[in-house]
PALUM-43349 format. One record per atom (N, C-alpha, C): atom name; x negated, y, z negated; residue number from 1; residue in one letter. Coordinates in steps of 0.02 Angstrom, whole numbers. Example, Ala and Ser with C-alpha at 12.3 -4.5 7.8 and 13.67 -1.06 7.14 Angstrom:
+------+--------+--------+--------+-----+------+
| atom |     xx |     yy |     zz |  nr | rest |
+------+--------+--------+--------+-----+------+
|    N |   -660 |   -284 |   -390 |   1 |    a |
|   CA |   -615 |   -225 |   -390 |   1 |    a |
|    C |   -660 |   -165 |   -390 |   1 |    a |
|    N |   -642 |   -112 |   -354 |   2 |    s |
|   CA |   -684 |    -53 |   -357 |   2 |    s |
|    C |   -645 |      2 |   -394 |   2 |    s |
+------+--------+--------+--------+-----+------+
This chain:
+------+--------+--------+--------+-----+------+
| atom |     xx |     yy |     zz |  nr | rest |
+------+--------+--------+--------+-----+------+
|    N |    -41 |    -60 |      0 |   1 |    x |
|   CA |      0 |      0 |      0 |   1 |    x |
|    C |    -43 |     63 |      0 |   1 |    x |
|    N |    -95 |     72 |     36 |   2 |    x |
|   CA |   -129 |    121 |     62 |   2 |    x |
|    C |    -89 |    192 |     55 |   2 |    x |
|    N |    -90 |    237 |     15 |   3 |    x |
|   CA |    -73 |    309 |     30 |   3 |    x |
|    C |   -110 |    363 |      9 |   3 |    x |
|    N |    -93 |    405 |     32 |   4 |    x |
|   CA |   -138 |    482 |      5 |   4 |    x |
|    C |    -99 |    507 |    -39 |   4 |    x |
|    N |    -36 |    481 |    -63 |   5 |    x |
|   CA |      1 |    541 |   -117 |   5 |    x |
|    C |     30 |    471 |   -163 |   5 |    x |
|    N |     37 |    421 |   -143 |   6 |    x |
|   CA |     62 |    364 |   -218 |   6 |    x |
|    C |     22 |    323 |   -218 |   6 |    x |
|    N |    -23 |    323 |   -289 |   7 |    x |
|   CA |    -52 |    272 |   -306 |   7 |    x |
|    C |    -10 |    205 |   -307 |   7 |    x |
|    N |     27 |    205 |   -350 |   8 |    x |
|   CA |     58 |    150 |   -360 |   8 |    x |
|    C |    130 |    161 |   -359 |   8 |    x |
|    N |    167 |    113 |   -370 |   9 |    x |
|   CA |    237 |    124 |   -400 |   9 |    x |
|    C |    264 |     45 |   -434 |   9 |    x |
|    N |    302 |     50 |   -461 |  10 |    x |
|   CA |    343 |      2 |   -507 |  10 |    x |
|    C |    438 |     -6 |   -537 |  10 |    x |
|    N |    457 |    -56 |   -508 |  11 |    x |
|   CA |    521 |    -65 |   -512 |  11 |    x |
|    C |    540 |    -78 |   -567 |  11 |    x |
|    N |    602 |    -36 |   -622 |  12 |    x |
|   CA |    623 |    -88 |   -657 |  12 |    x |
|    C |    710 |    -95 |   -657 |  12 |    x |
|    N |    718 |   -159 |   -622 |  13 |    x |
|   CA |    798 |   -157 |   -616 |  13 |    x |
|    C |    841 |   -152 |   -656 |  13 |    x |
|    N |    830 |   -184 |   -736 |  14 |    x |
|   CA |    883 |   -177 |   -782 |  14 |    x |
|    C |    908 |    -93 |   -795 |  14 |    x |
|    N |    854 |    -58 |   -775 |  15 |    x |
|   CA |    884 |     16 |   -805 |  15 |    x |
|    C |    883 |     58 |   -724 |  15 |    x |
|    N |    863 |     27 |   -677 |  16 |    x |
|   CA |    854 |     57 |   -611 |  16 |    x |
|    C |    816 |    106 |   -580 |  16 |    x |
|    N |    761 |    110 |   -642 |  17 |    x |
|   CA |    705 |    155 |   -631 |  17 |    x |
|    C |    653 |    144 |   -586 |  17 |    x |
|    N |    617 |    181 |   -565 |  18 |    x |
|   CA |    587 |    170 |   -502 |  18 |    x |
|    C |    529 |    232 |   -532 |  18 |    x |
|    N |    470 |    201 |   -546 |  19 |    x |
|   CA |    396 |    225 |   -588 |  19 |    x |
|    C |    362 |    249 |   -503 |  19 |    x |
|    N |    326 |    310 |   -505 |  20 |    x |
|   CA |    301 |    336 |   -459 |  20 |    x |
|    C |    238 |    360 |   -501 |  20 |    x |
|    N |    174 |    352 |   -467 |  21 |    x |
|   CA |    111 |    346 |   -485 |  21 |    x |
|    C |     69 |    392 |   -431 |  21 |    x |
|    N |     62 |    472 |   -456 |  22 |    x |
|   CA |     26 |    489 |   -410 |  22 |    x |
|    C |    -38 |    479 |   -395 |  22 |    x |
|    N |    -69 |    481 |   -337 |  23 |    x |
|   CA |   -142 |    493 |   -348 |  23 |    x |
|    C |   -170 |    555 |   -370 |  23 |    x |
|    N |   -124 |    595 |   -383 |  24 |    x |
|   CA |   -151 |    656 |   -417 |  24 |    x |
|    C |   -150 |    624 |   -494 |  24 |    x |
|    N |   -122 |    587 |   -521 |  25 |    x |
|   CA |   -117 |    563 |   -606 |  25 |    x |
|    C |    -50 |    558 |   -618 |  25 |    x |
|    N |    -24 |    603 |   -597 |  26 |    x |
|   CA |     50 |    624 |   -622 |  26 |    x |
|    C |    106 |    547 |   -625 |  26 |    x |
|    N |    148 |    545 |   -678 |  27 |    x |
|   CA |    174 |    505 |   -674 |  27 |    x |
|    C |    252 |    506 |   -666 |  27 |    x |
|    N |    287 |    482 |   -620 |  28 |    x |
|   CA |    373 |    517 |   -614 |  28 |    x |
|    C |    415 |    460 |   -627 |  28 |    x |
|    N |    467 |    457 |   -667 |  29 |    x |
|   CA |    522 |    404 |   -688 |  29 |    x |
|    C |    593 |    426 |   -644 |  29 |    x |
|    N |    587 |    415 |   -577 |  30 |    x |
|   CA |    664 |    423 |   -552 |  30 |    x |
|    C |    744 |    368 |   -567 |  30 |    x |
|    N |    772 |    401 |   -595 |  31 |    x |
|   CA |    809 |    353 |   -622 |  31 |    x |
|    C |    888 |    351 |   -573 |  31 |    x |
|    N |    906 |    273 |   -613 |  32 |    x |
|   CA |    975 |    281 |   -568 |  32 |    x |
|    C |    960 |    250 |   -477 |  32 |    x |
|    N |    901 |    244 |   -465 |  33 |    x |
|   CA |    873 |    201 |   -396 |  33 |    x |
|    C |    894 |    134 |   -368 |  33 |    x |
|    N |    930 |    129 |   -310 |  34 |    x |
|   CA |    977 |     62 |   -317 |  34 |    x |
|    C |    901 |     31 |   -293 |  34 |    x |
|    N |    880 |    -33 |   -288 |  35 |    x |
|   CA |    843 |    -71 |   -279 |  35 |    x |
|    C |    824 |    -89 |   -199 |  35 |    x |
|    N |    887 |    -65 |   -170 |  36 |    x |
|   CA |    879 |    -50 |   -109 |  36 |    x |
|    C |    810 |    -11 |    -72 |  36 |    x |
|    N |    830 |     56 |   -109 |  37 |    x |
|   CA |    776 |    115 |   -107 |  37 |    x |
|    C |    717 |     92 |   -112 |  37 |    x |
|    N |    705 |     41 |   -185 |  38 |    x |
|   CA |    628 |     32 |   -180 |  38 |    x |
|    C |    600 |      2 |   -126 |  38 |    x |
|    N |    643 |    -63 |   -115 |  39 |    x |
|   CA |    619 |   -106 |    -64 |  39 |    x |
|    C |    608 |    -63 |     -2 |  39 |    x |
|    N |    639 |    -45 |     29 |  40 |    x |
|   CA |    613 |     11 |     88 |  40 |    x |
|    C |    592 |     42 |     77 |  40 |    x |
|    N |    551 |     81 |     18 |  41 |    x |
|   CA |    514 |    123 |     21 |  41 |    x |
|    C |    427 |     78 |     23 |  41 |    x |
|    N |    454 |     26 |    -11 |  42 |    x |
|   CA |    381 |    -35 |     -1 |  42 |    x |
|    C |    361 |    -48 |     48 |  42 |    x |
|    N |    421 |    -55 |     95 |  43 |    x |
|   CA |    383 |   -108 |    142 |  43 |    x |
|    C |    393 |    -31 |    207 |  43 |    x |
|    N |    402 |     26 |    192 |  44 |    x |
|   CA |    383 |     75 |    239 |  44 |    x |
|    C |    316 |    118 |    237 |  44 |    x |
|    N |    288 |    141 |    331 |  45 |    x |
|   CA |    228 |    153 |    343 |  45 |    x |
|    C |    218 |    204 |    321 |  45 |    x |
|    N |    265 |    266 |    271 |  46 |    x |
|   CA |    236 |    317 |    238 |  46 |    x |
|    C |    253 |    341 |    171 |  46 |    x |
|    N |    222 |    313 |    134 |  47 |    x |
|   CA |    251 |    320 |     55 |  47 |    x |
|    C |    281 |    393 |     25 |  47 |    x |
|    N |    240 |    444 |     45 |  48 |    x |
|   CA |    250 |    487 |     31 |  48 |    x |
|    C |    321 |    533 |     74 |  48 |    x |
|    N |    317 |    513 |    147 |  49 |    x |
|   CA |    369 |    546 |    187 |  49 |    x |
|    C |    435 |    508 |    147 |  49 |    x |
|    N |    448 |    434 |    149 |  50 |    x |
|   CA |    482 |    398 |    127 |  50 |    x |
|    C |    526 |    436 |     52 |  50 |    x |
|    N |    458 |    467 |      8 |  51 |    x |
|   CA |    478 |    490 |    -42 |  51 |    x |
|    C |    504 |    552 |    -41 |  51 |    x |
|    N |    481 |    593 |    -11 |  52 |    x |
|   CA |    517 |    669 |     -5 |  52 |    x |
|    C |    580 |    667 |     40 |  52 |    x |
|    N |    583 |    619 |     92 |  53 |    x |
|   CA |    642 |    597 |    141 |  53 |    x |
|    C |    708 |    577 |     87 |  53 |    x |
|    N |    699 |    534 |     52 |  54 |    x |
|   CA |    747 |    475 |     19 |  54 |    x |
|    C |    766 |    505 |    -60 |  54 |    x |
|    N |    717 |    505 |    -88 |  55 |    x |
|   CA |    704 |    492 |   -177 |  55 |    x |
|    C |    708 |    582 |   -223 |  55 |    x |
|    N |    649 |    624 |   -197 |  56 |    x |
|   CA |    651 |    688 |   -223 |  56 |    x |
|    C |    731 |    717 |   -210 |  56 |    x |
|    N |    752 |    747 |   -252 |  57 |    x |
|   CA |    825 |    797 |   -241 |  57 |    x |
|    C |    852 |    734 |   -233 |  57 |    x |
|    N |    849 |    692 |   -227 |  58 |    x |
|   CA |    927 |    634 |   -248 |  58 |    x |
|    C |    916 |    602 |   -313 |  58 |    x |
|    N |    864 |    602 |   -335 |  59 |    x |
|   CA |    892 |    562 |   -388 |  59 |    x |
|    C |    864 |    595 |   -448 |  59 |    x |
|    N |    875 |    590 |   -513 |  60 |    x |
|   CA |    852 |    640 |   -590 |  60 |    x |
|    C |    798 |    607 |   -569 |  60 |    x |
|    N |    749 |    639 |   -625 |  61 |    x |
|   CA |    672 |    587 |   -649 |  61 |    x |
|    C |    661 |    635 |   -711 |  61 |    x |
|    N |    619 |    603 |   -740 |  62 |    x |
|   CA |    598 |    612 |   -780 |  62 |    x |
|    C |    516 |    608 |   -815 |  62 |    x |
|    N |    463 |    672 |   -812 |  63 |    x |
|   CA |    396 |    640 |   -814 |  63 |    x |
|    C |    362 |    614 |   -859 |  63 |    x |
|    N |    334 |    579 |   -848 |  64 |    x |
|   CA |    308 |    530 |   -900 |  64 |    x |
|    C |    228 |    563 |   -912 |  64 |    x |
|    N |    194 |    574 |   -886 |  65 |    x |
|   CA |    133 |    600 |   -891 |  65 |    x |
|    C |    124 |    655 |   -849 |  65 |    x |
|    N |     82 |    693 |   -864 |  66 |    x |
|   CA |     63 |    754 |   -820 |  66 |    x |
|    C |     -9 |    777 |   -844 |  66 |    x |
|    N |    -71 |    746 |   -769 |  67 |    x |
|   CA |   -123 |    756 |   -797 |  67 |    x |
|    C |   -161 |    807 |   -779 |  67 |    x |
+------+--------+--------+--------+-----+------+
């Protein structure tokens, strides 16, 4: 999962959160994410477009770290 703007990310379905891991440090808890979302955002060729396209302004979050 090669990107210039998400290190990582992490699903968790019981609460529908969807963990976003920047490579800047920063850490984002978007909540309320149907599982749908993650999966296409995984298996698509731009993590970051994917994310400002789909996820930012639709769904709350909440930050978890800010480094």
């Amino acid at each position: 999962m090669p990107s210039t703007v998400v290190a990582r990310m992490q699903y968790i379905p019981e609460t529908e959160t969807l963990r976003i891991v920047f490579v800047s440090g920063k850490i984002y808890d978007y909540k309320k994410v149907p599982e749908k979302i993650y999966k296409a955002m995984k298996s698509s060729g731009s993590k970051g477009i994917y994310l400002n396209k789909y996820i930012k302004g639709n769904f709350d979050f909440d930050i978890v770290e800010d480094s």
